[in-house]
C-alpha positions as CSV (number, residue, x, y, z in Angstrom):
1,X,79.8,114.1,116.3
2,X,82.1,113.7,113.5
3,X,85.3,116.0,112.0
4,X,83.9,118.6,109.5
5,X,86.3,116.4,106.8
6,X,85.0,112.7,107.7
7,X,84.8,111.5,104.7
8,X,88.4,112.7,103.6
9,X,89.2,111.1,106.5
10,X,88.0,107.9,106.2
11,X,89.2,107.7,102.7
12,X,93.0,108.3,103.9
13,X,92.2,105.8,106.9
14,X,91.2,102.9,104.3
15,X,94.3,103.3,102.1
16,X,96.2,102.4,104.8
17,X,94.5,99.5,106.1
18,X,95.8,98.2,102.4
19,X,97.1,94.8,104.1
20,X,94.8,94.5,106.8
21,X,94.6,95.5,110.3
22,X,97.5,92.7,111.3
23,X,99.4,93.7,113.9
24,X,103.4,93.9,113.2
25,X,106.7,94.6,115.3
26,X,107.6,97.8,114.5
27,X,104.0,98.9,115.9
28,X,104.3,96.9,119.1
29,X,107.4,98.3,119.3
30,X,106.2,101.6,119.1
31,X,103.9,101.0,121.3
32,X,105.8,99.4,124.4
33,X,108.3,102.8,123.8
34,X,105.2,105.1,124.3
35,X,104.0,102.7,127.5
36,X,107.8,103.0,128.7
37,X,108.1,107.0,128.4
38,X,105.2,107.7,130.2
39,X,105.3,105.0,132.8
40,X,102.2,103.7,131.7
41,X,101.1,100.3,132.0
42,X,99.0,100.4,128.8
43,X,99.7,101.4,125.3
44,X,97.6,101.3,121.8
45,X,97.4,102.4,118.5
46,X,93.8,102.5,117.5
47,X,92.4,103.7,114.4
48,X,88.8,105.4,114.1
49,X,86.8,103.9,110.9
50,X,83.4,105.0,110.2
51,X,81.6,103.1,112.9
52,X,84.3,101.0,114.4
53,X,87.5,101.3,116.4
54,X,90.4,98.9,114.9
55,X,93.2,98.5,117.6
56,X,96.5,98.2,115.4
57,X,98.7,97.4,118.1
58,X,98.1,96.9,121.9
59,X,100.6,96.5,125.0
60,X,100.1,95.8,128.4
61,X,96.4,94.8,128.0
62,X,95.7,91.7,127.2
63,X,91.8,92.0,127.9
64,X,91.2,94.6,125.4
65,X,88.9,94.2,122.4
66,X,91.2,94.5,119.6
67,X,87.6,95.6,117.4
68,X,84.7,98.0,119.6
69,X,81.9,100.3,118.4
70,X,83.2,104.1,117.6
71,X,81.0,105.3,120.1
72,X,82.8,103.4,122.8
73,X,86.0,104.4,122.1
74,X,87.7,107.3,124.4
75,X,90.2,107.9,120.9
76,X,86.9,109.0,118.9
77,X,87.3,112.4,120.6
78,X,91.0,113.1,119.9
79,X,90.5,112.8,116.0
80,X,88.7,116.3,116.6
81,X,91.9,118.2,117.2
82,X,95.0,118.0,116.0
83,X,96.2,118.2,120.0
84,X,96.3,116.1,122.8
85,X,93.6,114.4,124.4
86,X,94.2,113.8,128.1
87,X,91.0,112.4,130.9
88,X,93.0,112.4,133.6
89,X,90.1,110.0,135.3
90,X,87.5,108.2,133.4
91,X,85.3,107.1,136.1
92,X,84.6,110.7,137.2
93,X,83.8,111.9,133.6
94,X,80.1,111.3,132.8
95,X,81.2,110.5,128.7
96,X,83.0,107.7,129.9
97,X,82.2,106.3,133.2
98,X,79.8,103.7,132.0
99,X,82.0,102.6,129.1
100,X,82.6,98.2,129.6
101,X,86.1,98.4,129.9
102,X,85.9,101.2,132.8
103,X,83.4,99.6,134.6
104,X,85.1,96.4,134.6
105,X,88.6,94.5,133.2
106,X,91.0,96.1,132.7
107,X,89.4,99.0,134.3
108,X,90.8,102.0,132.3
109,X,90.8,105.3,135.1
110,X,93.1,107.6,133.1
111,X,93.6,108.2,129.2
112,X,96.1,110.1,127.1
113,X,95.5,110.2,123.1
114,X,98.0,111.7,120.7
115,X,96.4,112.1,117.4
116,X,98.0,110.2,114.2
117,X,98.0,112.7,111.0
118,X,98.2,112.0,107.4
119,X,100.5,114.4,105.3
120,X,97.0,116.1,104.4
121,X,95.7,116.7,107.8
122,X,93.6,114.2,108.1
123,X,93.2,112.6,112.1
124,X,92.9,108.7,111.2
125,X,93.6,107.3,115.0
126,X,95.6,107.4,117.9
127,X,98.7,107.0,119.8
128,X,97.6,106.6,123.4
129,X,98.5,105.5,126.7
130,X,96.7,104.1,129.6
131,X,96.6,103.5,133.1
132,X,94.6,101.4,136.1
133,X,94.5,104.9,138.2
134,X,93.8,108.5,137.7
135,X,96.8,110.9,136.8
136,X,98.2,113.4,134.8
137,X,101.6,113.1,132.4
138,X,104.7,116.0,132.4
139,X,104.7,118.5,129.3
140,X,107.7,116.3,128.9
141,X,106.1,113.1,128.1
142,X,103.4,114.7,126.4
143,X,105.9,116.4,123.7
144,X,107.3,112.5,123.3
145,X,103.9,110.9,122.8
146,X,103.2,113.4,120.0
147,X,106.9,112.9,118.6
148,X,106.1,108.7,118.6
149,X,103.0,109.6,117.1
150,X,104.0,110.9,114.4
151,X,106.6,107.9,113.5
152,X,103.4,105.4,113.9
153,X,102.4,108.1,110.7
154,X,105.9,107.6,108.9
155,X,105.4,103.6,109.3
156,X,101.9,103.9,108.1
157,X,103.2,105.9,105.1
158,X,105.8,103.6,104.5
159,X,103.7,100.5,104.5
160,X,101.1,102.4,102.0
161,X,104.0,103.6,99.4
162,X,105.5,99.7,99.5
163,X,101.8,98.5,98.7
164,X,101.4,101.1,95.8
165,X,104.8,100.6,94.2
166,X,104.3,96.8,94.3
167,X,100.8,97.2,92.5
168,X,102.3,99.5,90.3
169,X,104.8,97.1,89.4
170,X,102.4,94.5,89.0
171,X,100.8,96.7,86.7
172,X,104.1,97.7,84.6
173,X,104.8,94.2,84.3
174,X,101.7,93.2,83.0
175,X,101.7,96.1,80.6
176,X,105.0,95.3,79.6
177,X,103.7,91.4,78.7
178,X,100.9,92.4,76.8
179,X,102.8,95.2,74.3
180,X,106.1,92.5,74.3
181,X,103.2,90.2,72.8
182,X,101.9,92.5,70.5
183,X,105.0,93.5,69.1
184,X,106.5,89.9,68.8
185,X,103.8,88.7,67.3
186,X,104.2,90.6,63.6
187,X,108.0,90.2,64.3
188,X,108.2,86.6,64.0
189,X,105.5,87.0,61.5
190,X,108.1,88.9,59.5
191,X,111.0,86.7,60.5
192,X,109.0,83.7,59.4
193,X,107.7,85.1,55.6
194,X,111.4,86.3,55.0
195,X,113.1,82.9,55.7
196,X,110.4,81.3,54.0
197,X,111.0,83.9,50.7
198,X,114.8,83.1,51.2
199,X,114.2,79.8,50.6
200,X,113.0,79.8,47.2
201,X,114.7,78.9,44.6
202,X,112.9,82.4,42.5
203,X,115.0,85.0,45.1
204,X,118.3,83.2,44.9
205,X,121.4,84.8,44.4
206,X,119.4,88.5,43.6
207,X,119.4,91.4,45.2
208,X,116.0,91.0,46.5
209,X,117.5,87.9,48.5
210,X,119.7,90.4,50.2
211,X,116.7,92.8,51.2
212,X,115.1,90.1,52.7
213,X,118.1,89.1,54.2
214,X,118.3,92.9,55.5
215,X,114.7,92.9,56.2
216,X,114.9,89.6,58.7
217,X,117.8,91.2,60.2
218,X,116.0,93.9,61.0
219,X,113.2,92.1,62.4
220,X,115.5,90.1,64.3
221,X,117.3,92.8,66.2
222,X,113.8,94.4,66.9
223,X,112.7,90.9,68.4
224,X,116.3,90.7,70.2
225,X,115.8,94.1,72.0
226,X,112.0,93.4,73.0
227,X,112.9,90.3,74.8
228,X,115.3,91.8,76.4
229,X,113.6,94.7,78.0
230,X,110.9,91.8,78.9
231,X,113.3,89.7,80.5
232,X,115.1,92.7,82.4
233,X,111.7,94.1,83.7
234,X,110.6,90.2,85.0
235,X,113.7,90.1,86.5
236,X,114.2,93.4,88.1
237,X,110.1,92.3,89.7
238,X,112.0,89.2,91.1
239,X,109.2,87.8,89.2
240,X,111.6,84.3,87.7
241,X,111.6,81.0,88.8
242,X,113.1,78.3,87.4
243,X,110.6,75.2,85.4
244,X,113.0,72.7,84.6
245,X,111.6,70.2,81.8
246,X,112.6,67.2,79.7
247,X,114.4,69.6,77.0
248,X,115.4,68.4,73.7
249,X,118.7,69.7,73.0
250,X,118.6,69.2,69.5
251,X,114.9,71.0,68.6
252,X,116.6,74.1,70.9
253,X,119.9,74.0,68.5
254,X,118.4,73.7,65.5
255,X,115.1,76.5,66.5
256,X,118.2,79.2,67.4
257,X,120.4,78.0,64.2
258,X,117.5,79.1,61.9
259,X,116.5,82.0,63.8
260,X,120.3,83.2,63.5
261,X,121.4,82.1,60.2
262,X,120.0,85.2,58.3
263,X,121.7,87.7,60.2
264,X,125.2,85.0,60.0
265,X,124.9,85.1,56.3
266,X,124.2,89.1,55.8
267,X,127.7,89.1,57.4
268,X,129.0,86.1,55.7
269,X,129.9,84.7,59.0
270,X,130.1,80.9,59.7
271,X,128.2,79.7,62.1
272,X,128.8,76.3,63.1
273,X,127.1,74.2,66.3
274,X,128.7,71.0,67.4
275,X,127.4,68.5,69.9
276,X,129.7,65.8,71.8
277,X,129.3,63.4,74.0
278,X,125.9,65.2,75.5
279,X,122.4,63.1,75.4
280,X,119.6,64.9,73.7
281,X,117.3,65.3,76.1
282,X,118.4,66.8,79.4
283,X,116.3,68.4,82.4
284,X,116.7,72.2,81.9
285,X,114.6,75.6,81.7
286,X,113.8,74.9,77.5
287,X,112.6,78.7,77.5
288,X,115.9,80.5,79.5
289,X,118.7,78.1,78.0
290,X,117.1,79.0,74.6
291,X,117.3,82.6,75.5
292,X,120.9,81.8,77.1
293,X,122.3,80.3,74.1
294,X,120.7,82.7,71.6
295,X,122.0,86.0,73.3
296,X,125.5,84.3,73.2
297,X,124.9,83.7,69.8
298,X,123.8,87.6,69.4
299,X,126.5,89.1,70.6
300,X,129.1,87.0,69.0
301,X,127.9,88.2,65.1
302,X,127.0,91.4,66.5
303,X,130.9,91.8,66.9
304,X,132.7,89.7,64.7
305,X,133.5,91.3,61.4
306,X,132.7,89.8,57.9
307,X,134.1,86.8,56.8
308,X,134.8,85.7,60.4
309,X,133.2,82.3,62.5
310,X,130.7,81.9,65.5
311,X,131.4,78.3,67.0
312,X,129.5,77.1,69.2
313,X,130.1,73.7,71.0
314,X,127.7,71.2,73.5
315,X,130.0,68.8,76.1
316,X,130.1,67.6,79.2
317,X,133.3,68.6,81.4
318,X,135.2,66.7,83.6
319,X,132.7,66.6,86.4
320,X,129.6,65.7,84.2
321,X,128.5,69.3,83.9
322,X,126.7,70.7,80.4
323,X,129.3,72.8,79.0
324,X,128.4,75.6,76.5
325,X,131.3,77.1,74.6
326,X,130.7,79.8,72.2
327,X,133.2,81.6,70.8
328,X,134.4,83.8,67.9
329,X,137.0,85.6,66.4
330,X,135.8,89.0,66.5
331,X,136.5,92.3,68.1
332,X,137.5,91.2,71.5
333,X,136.9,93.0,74.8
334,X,139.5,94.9,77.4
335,X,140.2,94.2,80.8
336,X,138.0,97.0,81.3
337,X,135.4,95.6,79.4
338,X,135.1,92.3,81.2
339,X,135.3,93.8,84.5
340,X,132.1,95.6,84.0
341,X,130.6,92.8,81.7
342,X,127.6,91.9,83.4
343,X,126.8,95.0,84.8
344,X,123.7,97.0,84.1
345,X,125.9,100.0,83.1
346,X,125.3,101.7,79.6
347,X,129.2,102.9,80.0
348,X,129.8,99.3,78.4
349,X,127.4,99.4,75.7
350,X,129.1,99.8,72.5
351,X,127.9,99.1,68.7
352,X,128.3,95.8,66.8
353,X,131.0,96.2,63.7
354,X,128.1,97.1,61.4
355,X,126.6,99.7,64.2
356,X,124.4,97.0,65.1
357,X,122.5,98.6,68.4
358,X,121.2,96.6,71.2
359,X,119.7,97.3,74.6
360,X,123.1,96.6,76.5
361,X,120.6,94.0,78.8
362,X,121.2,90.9,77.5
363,X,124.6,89.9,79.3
364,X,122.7,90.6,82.9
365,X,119.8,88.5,81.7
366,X,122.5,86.0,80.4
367,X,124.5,86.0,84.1
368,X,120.5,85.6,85.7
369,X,119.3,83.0,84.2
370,X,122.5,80.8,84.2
371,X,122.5,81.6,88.3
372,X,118.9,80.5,88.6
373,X,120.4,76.9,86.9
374,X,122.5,77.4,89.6
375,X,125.3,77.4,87.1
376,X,128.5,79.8,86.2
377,X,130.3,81.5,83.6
378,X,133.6,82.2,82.4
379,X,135.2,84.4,79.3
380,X,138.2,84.8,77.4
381,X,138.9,87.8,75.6
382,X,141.5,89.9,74.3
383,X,141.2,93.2,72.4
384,X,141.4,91.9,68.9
385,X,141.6,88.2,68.9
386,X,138.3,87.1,69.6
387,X,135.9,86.2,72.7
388,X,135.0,83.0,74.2
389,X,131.9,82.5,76.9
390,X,131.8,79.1,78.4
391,X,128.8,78.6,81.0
392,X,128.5,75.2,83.1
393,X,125.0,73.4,83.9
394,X,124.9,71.1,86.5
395,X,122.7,68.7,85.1
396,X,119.6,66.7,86.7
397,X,118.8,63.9,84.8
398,X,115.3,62.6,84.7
399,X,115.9,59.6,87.1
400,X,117.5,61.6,89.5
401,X,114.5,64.2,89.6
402,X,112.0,61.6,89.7
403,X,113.6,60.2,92.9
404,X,113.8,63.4,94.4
């Protein structure tokens, strides 16, 4: 005999057997509480599946199958009701006299179900407790069985909303890759044509230089603000890892030079790079320092006026460290500011002097991925007299990583 909703009831059943039927503490916890209230020596939370009993969690019975046939199990009649279930003895009940674990270890005489309800309705197991001889349990314990049961139900819930939101995360993310790619895509397409079109000798010095130069710009910031909502929503997935490589400092300098120079130039902004005594090629992330340097870079035009300088300089500090300096003479930031500078707080977003916009991301995404080099920043800044951000690597040269 089955519920007059089975088949809604199965359905809620499998969703929340999402990670298996592994036991786990907070069960076995539950269940030693329930054997503990009602002085029982036995305690299980069993789930009824189509044809099969699934034992979730079990105490106190070491000899019981964790998997039986439905139509052995005593909990396959308290999914009927949404009440108790109590045999006081087993062996003197014709439906369950016969059963293998009555008739022999660990000889089951007295059962007590309390049924485990969905937020629909829906019966999907039992909370029940056991014991070796026939009794009955107070109103007392009775009323706490049913309140434990329902927390197995809140745990069971919980465990199905963490599984969904991680799939649905998964699936954000993935969404978020493929339209990041589709937009990029034509962006550096346009990036690409317009510093080729600069280039020529035909658009120099004309006002159709400048368009281009407006039109790259454009493009630029667009690409800016779609990495950065990438980045942000990889990072806030915890979905980063670090994949240090031989990196050639010099193709990384020169790749954000030319990506940067348009926007430099619209603002007639020098933008100077200067490498000391660093070798070229260094072990680091090539993808996140590029995106390290190159919001640094971002945010120092974005807020320097006309006419003003961007320097940035390569070095190694006094205890053999890669040290990035970039600074400017622009704008400036409060105390204020800084204090909330690498916070994801839109309070600290402001506009660049030409109302250049931006996602207000990139400084978190900046303070990640120099923590994943396990490195750190500092900055200098004073309303009005510039801003300076100096970020330390420690470095691992190939040698050393090869012995490692």
């Amino acid at each position: 005999m089955n519920p007059k909703n089975e088949l809604l009831r199965i359905q809620s059943l499998r969703s929340y057997l999402i990670n298996g039927n592994e036991s786990s503490e907070e069960f076995d916890d539950l269940t030693a509480l329930a054997a503990s209230i009602c002085e029982a020596p036995m305690a299980n939370i069993n789930l009824i599946d189509k044809d099969e009993q699934w034992t979730k969690s079990v105490f106190g019975a070491s000899e019981i199958n964790m998997r039986m046939p439905r139509n052995e199990s005593v909990c396959q009649y308290t999914i009927h009701e949404n009440v108790l279930f109590e045999v006081p003895d087993l062996t003197n009940d014709d439906r369950f006299k016969n059963l293998p674990y009555v008739k022999n270890k660990p000889f089951i005489t007295y059962y007590l179900g309390a049924p485990l309800v969905d937020p629909s309705g829906n019966i999907i197991g039992a909370l029940c407790v056991l014991d070796h001889k026939p009794r009955k349990m107070s109103k007392k314990q009775k009323h706490q069985l049913q309140i434990l049961a329902r927390q197995v139900m809140a745990h069971f819930e919980l465990i199905k909303q963490n599984a969904e939101l991680y799939e649905l995360n998964k699936h954000k993310l993935n969404l978020m890759k493929i339209l990041s790619h589709d937009i990029r895509s034509p962006l550096s397409g346009i990036i690409g044509m317009s510093s080729l079109l600069m280039e020529s000798t035909e658009f120099k010095d004309s006002e159709t230089r400048q368009l281009l130069q407006l039109l790259s710009q454009s493009a630029h910031q667009m690409n800016v603000m779609v990495n950065d909502i990438l980045n942000y929503t990889i990072m806030d997935s915890k979905g980063f890892s670090l994949n240090l490589k031989e990196t050639d400092l010099h193709y990384i300098i020169e790749h954000v030079e030319k990506l940067y120079k348009p926007t430099a130039n619209l603002k007639k902004i020098n933008l100077d790079f200067q490498i000391k005594n660093v070798d070229r090629y260094l072990l680091l992330d090539p993808e996140k320092f590029e995106q390290i340097l190159g919001n640094l870079i971002s945010n120092a035009i974005k807020f320097t006026h006309e006419g003003g300088y961007v320097e940035t300089i390569f070095e190694l500090d006094e205890n053999g460290q890669l040290l990035l300096t970039v600074r400017d003479n622009g704008i400036g930031m409060s105390n204020e500011m800084l204090s909330g500078l690498f916070k994801m707080d839109s309070s600290y977003e402001r506009p660049g002097t030409t109302g250049e916009k931006s996602t207000g991301l990139g400084l978190s995404i900046i303070k990640h991925f120099t923590d994943l080099h396990n490195g750190t920043i500092s900055v200098n800044s004073k309303p009005g007299s510039g801003t300076e951000f100096m970020i330390r690597f420690p470095l691992t040269y190939k040698t050393e990583a090869n012995i490692l």
